[in-house]
ZADO-1210 file (C-alpha; in nm, 4 decimals, padded with zeros to 6 digits):
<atoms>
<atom x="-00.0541" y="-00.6075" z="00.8559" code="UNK" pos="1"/>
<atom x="00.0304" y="-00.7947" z="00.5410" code="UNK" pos="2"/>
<atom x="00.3279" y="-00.7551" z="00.3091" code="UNK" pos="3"/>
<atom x="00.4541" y="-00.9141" z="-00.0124" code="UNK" pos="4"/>
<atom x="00.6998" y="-01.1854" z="00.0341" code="UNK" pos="5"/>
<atom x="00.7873" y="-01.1758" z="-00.2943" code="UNK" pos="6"/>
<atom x="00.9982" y="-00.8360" z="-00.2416" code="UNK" pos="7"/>
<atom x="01.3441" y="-00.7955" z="-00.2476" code="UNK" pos="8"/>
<atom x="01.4779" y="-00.6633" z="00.1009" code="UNK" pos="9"/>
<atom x="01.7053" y="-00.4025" z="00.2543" code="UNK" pos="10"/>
<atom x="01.7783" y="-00.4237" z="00.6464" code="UNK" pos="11"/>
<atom x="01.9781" y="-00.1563" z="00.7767" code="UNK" pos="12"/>
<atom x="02.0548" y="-00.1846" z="01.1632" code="UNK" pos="13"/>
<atom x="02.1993" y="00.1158" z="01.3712" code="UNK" pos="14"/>
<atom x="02.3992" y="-00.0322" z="01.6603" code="UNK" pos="15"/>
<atom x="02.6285" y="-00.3461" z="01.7176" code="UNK" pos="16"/>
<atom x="02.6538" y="-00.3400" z="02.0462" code="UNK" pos="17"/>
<atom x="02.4158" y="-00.5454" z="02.3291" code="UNK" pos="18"/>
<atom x="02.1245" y="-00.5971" z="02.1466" code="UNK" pos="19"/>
<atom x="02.2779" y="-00.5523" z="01.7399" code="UNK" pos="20"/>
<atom x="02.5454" y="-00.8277" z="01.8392" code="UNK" pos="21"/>
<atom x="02.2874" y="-01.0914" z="01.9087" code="UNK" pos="22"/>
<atom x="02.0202" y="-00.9761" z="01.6623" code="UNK" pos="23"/>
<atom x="02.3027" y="-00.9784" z="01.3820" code="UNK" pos="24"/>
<atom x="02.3850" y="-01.3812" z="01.3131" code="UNK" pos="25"/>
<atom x="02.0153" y="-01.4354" z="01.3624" code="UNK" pos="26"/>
<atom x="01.9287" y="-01.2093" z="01.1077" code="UNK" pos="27"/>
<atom x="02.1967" y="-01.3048" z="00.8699" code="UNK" pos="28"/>
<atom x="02.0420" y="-01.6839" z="00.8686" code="UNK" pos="29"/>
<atom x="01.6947" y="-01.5688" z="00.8434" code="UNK" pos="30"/>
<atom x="01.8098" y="-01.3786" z="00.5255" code="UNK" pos="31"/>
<atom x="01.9776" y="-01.6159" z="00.3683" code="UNK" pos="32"/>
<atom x="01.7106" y="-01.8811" z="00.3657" code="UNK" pos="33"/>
<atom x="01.5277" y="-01.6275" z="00.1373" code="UNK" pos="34"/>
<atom x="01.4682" y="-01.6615" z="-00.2321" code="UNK" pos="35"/>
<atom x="01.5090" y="-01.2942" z="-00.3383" code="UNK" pos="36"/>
<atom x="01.7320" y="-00.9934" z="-00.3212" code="UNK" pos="37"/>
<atom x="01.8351" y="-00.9165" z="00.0539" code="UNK" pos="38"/>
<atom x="02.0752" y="-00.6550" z="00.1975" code="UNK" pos="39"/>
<atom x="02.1802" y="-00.6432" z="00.5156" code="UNK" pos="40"/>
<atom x="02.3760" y="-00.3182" z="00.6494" code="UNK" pos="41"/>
<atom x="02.5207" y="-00.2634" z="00.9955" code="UNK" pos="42"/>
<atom x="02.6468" y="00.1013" z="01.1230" code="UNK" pos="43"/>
<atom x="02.8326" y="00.1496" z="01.4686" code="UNK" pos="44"/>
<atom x="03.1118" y="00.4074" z="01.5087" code="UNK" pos="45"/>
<atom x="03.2172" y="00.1986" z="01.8154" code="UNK" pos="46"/>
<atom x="03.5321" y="-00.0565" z="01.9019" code="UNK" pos="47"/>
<atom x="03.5407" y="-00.3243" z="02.0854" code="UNK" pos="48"/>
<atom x="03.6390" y="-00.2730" z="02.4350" code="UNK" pos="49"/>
<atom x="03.7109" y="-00.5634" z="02.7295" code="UNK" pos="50"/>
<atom x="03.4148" y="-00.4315" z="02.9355" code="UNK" pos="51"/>
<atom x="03.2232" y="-00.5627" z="02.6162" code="UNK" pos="52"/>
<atom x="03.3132" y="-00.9304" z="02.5936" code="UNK" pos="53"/>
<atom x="03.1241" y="-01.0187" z="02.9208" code="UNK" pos="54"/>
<atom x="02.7591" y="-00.9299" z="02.7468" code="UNK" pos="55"/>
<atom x="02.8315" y="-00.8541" z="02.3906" code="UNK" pos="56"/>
<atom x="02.8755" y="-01.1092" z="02.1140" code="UNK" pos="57"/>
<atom x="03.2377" y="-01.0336" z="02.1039" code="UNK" pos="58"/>
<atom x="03.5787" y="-01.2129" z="02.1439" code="UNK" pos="59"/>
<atom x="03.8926" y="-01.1368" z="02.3005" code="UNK" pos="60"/>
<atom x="04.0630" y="-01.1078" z="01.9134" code="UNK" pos="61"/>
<atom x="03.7934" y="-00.8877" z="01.7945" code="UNK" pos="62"/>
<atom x="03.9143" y="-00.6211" z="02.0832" code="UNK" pos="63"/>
<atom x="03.9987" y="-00.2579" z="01.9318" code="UNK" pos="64"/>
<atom x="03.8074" y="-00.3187" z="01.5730" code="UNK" pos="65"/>
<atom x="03.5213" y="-00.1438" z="01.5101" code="UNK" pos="66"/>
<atom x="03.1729" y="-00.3341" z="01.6193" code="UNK" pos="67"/>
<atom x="02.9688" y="-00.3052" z="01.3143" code="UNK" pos="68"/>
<atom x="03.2542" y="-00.4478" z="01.0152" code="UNK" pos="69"/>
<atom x="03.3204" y="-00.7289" z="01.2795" code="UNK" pos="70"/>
<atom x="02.9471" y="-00.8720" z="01.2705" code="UNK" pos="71"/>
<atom x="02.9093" y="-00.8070" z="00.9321" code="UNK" pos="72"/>
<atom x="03.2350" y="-00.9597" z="00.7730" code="UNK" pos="73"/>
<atom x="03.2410" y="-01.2225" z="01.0558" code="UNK" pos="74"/>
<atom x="02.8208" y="-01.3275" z="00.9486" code="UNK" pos="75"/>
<atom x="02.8302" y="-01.2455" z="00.5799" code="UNK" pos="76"/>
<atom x="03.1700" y="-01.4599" z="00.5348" code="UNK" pos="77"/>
<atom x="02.9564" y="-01.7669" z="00.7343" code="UNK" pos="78"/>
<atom x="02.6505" y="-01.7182" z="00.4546" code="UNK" pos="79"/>
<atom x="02.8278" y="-01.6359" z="00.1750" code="UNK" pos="80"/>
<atom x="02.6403" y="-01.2903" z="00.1747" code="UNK" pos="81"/>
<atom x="02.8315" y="-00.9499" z="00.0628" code="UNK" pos="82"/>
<atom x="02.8921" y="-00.7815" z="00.3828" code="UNK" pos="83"/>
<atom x="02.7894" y="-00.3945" z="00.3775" code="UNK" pos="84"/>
<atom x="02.8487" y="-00.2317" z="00.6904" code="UNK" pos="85"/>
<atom x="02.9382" y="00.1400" z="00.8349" code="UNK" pos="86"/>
<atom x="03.2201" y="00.1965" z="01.0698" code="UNK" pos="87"/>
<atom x="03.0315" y="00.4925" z="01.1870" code="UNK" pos="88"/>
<atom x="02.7388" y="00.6078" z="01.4065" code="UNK" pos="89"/>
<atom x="02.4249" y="00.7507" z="01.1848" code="UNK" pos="90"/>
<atom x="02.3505" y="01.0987" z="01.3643" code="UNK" pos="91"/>
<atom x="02.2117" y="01.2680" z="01.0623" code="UNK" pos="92"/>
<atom x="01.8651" y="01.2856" z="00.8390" code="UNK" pos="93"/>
<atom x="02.0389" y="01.3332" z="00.4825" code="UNK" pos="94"/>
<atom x="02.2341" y="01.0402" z="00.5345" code="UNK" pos="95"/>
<atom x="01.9938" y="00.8159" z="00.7393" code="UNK" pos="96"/>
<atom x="01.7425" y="00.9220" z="00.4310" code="UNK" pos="97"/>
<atom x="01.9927" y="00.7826" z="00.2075" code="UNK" pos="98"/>
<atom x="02.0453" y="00.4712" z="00.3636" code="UNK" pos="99"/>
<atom x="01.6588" y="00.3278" z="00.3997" code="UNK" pos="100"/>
<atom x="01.5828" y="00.4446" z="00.0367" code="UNK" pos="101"/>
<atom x="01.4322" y="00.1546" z="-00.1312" code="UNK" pos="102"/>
<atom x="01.5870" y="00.0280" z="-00.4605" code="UNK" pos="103"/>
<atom x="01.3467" y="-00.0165" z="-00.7533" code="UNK" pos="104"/>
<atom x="01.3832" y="-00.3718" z="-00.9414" code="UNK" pos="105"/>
<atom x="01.2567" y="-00.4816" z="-01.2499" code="UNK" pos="106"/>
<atom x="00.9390" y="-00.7062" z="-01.1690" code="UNK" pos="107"/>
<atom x="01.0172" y="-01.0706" z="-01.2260" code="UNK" pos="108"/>
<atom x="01.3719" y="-01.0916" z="-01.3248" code="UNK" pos="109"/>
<atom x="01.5379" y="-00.8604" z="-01.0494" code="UNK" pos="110"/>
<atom x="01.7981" y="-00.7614" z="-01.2680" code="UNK" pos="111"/>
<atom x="01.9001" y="-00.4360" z="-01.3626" code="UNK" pos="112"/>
<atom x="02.1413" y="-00.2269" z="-01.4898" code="UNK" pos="113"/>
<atom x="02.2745" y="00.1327" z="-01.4308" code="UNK" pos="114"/>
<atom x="02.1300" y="00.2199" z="-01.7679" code="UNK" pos="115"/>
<atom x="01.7971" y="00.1870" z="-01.6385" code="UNK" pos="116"/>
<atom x="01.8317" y="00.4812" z="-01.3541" code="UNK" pos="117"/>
<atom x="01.8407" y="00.8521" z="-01.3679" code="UNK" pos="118"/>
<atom x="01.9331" y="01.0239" z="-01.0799" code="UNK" pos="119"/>
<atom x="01.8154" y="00.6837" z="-00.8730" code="UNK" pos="120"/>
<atom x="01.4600" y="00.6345" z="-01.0452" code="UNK" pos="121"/>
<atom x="01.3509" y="00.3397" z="-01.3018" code="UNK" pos="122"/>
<atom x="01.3387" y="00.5137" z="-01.6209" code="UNK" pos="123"/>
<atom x="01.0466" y="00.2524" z="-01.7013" code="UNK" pos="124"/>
<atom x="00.6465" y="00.2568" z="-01.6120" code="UNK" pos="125"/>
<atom x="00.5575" y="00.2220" z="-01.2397" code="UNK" pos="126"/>
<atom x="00.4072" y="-00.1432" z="-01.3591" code="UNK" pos="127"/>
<atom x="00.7256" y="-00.2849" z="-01.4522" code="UNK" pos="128"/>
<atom x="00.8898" y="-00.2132" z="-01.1374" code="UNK" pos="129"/>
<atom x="00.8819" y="-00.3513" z="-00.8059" code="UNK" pos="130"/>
<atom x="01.0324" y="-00.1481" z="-00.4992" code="UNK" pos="131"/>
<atom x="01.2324" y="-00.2814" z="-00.2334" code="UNK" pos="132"/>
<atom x="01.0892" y="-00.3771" z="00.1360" code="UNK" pos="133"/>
<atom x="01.3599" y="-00.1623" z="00.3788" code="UNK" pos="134"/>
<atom x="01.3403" y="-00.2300" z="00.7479" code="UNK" pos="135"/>
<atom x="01.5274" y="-00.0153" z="00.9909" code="UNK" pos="136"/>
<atom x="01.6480" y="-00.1667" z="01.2976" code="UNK" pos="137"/>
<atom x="01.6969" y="00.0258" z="01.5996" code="UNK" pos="138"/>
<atom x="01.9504" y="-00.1112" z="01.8494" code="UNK" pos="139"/>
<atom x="02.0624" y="00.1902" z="02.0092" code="UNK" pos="140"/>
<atom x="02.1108" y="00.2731" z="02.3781" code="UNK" pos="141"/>
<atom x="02.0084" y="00.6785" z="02.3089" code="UNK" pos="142"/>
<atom x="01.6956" y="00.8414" z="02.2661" code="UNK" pos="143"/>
<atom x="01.8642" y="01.1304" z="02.0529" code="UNK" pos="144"/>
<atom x="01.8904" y="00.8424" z="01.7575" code="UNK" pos="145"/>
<atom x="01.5759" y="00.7401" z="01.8112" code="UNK" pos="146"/>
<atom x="01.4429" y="01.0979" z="01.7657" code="UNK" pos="147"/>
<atom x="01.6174" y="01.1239" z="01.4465" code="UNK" pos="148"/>
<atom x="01.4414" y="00.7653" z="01.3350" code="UNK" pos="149"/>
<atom x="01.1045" y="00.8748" z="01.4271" code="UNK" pos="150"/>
<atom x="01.1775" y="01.2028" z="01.2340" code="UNK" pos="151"/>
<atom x="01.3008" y="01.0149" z="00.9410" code="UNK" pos="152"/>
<atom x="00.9853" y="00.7802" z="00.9907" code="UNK" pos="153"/>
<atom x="00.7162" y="01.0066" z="00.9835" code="UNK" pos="154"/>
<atom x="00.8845" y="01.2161" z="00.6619" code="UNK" pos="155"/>
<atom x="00.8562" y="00.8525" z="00.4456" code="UNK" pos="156"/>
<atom x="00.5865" y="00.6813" z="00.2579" code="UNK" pos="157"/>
<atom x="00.7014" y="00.3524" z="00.3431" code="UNK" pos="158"/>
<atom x="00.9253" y="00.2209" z="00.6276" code="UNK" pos="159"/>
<atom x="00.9233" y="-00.0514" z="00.8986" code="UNK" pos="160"/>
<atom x="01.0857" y="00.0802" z="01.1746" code="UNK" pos="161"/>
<atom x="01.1664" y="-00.1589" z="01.4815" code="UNK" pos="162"/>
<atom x="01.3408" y="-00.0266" z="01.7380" code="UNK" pos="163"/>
<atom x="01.4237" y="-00.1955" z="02.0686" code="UNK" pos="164"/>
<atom x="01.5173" y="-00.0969" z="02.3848" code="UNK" pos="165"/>
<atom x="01.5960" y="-00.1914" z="02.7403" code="UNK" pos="166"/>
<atom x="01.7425" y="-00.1951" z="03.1012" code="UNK" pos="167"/>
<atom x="01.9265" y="-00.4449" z="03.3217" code="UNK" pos="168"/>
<atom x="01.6062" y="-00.6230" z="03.3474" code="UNK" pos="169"/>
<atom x="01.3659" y="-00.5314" z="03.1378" code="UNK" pos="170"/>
<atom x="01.2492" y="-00.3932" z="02.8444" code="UNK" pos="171"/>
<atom x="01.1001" y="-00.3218" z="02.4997" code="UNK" pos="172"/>
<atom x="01.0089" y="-00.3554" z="02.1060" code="UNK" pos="173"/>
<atom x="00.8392" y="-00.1395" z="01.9161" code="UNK" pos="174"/>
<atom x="00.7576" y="-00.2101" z="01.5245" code="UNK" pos="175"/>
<atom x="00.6003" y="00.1109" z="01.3268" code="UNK" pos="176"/>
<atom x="00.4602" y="00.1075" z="00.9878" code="UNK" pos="177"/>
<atom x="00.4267" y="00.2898" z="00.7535" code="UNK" pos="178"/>
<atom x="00.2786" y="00.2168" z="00.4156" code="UNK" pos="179"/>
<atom x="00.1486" y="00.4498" z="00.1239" code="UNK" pos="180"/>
<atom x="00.2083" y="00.7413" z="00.3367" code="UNK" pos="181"/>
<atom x="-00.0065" y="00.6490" z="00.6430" code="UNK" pos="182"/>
<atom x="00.0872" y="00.5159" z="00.9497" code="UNK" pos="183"/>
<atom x="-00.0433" y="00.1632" z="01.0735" code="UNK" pos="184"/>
<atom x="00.1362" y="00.1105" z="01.3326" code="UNK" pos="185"/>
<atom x="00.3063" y="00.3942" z="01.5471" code="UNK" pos="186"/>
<atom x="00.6730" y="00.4426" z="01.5931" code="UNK" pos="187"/>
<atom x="00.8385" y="00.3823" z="01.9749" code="UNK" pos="188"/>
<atom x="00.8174" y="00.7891" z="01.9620" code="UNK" pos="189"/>
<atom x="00.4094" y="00.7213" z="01.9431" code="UNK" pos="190"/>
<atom x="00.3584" y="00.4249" z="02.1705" code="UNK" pos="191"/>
<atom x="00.6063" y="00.6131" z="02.4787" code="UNK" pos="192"/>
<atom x="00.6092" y="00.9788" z="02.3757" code="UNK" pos="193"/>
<atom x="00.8757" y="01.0953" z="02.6390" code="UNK" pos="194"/>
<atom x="01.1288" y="00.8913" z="02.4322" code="UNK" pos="195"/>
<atom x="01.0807" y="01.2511" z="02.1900" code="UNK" pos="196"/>
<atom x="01.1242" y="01.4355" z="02.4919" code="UNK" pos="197"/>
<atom x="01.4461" y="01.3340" z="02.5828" code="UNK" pos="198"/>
<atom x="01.7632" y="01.5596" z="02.6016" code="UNK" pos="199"/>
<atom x="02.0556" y="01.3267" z="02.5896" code="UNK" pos="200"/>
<atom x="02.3018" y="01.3683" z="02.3080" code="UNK" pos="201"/>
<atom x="02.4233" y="01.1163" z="02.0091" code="UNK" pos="202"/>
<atom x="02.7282" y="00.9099" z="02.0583" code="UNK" pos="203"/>
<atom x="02.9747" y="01.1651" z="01.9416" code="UNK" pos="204"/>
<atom x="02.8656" y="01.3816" z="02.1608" code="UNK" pos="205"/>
<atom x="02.9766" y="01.2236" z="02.4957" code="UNK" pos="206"/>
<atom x="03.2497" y="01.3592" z="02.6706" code="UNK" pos="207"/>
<atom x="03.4682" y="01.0739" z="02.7475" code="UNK" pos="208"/>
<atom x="03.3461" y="01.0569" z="03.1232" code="UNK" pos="209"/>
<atom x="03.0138" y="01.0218" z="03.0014" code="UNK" pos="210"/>
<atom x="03.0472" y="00.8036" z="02.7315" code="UNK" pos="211"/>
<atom x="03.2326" y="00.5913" z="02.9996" code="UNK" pos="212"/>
<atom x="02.8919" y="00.5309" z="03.2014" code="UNK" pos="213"/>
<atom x="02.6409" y="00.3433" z="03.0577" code="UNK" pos="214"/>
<atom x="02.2933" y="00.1936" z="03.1803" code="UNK" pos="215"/>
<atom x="02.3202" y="-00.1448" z="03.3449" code="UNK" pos="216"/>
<atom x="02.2300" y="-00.4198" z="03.0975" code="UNK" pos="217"/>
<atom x="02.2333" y="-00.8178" z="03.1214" code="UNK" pos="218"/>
<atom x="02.3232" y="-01.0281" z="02.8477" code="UNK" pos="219"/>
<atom x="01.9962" y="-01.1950" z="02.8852" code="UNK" pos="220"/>
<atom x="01.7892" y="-00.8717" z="02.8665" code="UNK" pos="221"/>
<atom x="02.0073" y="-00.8098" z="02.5332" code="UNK" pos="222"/>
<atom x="01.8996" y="-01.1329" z="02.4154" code="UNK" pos="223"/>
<atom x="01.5947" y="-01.1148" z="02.5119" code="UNK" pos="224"/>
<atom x="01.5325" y="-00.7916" z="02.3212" code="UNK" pos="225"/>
<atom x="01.7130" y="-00.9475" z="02.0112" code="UNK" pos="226"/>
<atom x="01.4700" y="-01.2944" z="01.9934" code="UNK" pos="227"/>
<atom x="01.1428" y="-01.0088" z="01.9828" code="UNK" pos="228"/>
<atom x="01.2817" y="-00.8108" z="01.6864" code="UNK" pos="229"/>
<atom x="01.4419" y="-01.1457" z="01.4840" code="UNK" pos="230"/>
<atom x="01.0470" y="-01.2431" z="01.5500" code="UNK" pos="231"/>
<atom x="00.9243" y="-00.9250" z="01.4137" code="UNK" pos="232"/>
<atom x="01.1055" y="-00.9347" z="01.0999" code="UNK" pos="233"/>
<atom x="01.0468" y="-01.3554" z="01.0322" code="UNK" pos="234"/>
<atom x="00.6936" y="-01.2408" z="01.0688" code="UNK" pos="235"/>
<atom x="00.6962" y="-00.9651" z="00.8321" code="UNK" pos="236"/>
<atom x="00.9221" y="-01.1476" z="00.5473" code="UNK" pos="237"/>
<atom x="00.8827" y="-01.5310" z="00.6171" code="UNK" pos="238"/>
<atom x="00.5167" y="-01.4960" z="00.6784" code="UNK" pos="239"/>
<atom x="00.4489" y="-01.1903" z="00.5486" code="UNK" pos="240"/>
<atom x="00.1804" y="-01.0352" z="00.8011" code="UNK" pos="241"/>
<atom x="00.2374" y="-00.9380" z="01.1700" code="UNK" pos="242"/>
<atom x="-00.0703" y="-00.8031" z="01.4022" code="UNK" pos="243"/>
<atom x="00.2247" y="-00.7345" z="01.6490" code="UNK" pos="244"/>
<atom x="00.2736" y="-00.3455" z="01.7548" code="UNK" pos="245"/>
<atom x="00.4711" y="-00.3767" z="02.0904" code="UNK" pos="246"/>
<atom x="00.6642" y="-00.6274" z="02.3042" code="UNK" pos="247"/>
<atom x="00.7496" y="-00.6130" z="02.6506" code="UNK" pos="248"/>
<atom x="00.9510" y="-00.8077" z="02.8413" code="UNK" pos="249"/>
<atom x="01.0642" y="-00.9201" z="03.2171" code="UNK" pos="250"/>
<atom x="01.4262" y="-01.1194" z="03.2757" code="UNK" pos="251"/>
<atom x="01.2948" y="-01.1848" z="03.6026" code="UNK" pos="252"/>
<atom x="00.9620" y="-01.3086" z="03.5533" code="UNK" pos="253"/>
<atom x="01.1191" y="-01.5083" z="03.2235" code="UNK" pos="254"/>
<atom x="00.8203" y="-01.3181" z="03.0286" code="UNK" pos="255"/>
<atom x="00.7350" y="-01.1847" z="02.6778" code="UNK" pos="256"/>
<atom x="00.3958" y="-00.9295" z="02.6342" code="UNK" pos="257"/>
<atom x="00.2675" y="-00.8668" z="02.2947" code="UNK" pos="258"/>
<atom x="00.0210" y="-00.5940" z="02.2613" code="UNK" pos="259"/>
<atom x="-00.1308" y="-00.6722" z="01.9353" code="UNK" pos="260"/>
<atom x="-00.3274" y="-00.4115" z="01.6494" code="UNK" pos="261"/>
<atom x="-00.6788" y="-00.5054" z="01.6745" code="UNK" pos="262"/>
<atom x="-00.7961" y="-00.2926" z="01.3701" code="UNK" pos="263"/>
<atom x="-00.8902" y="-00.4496" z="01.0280" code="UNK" pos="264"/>
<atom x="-00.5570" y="-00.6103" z="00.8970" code="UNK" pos="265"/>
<atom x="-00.4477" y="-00.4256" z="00.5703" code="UNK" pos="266"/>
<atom x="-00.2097" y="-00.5189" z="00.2881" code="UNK" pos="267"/>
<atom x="00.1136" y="-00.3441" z="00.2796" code="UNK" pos="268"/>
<atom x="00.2050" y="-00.1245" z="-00.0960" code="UNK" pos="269"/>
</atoms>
């Protein structure tokens, strides 16, 4: 799948936790080695608790503030990049909608002004415009946000949606696209359909005994997971093509799987 590396960029990641700790000063590097527009936003409604600083990219001073404004102000201050982040967990469409609407610049300057929108749009012709790449990250550890990705996914003409999950051992990424209203490559709720199935309830919705229990992760499954989607997204805006649908992975065996699209390769809008 090709894309335009010319485009300016949004990233927004949902979770800061395991995987979103160790995907976030990657990310932040890869972005700002870029010459054009990138954003970078991080939401997590959760603080930092002891049990986290033994597999999370955390330190004992960070412990009671909230996950997402630590990576971002703590990464953005580093790169000298405006940190935007969301002290919050993302449980519903309107506002996920909101947050992976692409911007519209002005082609070849990227400048603009709030003069030039109404209500959001370019007041100019759709040739003197050039719309923003947005990549949603999913780092969560519940298949009730994924649902609400995929939903949001399938309702858009244009997203990359990676979304990355795992156990104490093993795991997965998934990277769907969509571009000019069709999908190329399906979302994690296409490649393992029971994900869409699932019953379990967003973050909020825990009780605190079962918010208290959580899967059993390793650190290296976390980073693991985090090195496959910092891959996907170099390939997509360093390179500007990826062939890559799905990533598996072993901690034991010390193994990454790609399963690759092996369809006609087709340029991204």
């Amino acid at each position: 799948m090709k894309f335009d590396k010319s485009k300016p960029v949004k990233i927004v990641m949902l979770g800061a936790g395991g995987t979103g700790g160790h995907i976030a000063p990657h990310l932040y590097r890869l972005l700002y080695s870029l010459d054009r527009p990138v954003r970078f936003v991080i939401a997590d409604g959760d603080v930092i608790e002891p049990k986290n600083l033994v597999r999370q990219n955390f330190i004992e001073a960070d412990l009671g503030e909230n996950k997402a404004q630590v990576l971002a102000e703590r990464y953005s201050n580093v790169f000298g990049m405006e940190a935007e982040y969301i002290p919050s967990f993302i449980e519903d469409r309107d506002t996920l909608l909101k947050l992976v609407k692409p911007m519209r610049w002005k082609k070849n300057t990227y400048q603009i002004s709030s003069a030039d929108f109404v209500n959001g749009n370019f007041r100019g012709t759709k040739d003197g415009v050039i719309t923003e790449l947005v990549i949603l990250i999913g780092a969560v550890d519940n298949n009730r946000s994924r649902q609400l990705c995929h939903s949001v996914f399938t309702e858009l003409s244009d997203l990359v949606y990676i979304d990355s999950g795992n156990g104490e051992h093993t795991g997965q990424v998934v990277c769907g696209i969509r571009s000019g209203g069709r999908t190329f490559y399906k979302p994690v709720g296409g490649v393992y359909p029971d994900v869409l199935d699932a019953t379990d309830k967003f973050p909020t919705e825990l009780s605190c005994a079962e918010a208290s229990v959580s899967a059993p992760q390793s650190i290296v499954a976390n980073i693991m997971a985090a090195t496959a989607v910092v891959n996907f997204v170099y390939n997509i805006l360093v390179l500007g093509d990826t062939n890559v649908r799905t990533v598996t992975f072993s901690t034991n065996s010390i193994n990454l799987r790609s399963i690759t699209n092996k369809k006609r390769k087709r340029k991204a809008a």
